[in-house]
C-alpha positions in Angstrom: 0.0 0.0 0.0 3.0 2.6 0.8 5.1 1.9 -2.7 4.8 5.8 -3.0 6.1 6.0 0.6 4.4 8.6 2.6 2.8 10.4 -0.2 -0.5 9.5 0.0 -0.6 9.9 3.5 1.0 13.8 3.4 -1.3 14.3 0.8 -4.6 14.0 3.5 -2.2 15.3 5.6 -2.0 18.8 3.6 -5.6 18.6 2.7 -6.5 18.4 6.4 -4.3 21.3 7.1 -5.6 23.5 4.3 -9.2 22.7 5.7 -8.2 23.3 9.1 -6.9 26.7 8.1 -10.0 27.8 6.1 -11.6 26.8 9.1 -9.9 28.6 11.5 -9.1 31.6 9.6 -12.3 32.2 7.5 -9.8 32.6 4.2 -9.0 31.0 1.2 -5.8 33.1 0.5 -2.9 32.5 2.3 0.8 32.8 2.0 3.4 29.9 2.2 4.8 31.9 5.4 1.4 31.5 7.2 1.3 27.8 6.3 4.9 27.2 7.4 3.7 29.0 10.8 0.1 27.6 10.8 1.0 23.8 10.2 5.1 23.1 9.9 5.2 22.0 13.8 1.8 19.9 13.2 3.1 18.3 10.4 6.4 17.5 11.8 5.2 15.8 15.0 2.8 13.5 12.5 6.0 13.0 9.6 8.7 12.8 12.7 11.3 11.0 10.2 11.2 13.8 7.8 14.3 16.5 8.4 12.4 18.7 5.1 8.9 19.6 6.0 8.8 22.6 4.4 10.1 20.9 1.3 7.5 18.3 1.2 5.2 20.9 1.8 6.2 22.8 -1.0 5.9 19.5 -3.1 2.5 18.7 -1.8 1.0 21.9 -2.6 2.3 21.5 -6.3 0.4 18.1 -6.1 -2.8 19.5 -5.4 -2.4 22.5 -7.7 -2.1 19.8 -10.2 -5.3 18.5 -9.2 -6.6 21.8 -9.2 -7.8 21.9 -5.6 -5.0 25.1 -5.0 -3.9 27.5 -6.9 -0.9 29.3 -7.0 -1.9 33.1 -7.4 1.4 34.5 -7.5 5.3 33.8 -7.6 6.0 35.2 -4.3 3.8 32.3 -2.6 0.3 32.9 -2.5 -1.8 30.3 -2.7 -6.0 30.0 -2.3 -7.6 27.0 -1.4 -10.4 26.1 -4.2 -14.1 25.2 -3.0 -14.4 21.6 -2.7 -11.3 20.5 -3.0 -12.6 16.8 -4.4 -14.9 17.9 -6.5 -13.2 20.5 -8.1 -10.4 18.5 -9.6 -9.4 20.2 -13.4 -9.9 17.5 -16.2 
């Protein structure tokens, strides 16, 4: 079930976090700065044998951009969080 490792896991992971945030926050905008500060320490205690959170994080958000459920508004990392992230996957 892991042959991706813990990809599919950090992938819920991230999607929990960006729900958590929208949550908390009211906001569908954010920058990468207040993701590193909203979630890095979460995410670490749940990943404790990854040394690069911030990297996978990075990665992760590329994943779901590619599934269309963030986008990437700008190049100085701003991100929003599309409406239902599931079922708004880009064909």
């Amino acid at each position: 079930m892991s042959e991706e490792h813990d990809e599919p896991n950090w992938l819920d992971a991230m999607r929990s976090e960006l729900e958590r945030y929208k949550d908390q926050y009211d906001e569908v905008v954010l920058t990468l700065d207040e993701l590193y500060e909203f979630s890095e320490h979460r995410l670490s205690s749940q990943f404790p044998d990854n040394d690069h959170v911030r990297a996978k994080i990075r990665q992760q958000l590329q994943r779901l951009r590619d599934q269309g459920e963030v986008e990437f508004l700008d190049d100085q990392g701003t991100y929003r969080i599309n409406a239902g992230n599931d079922s708004n996957k880009i064909d």
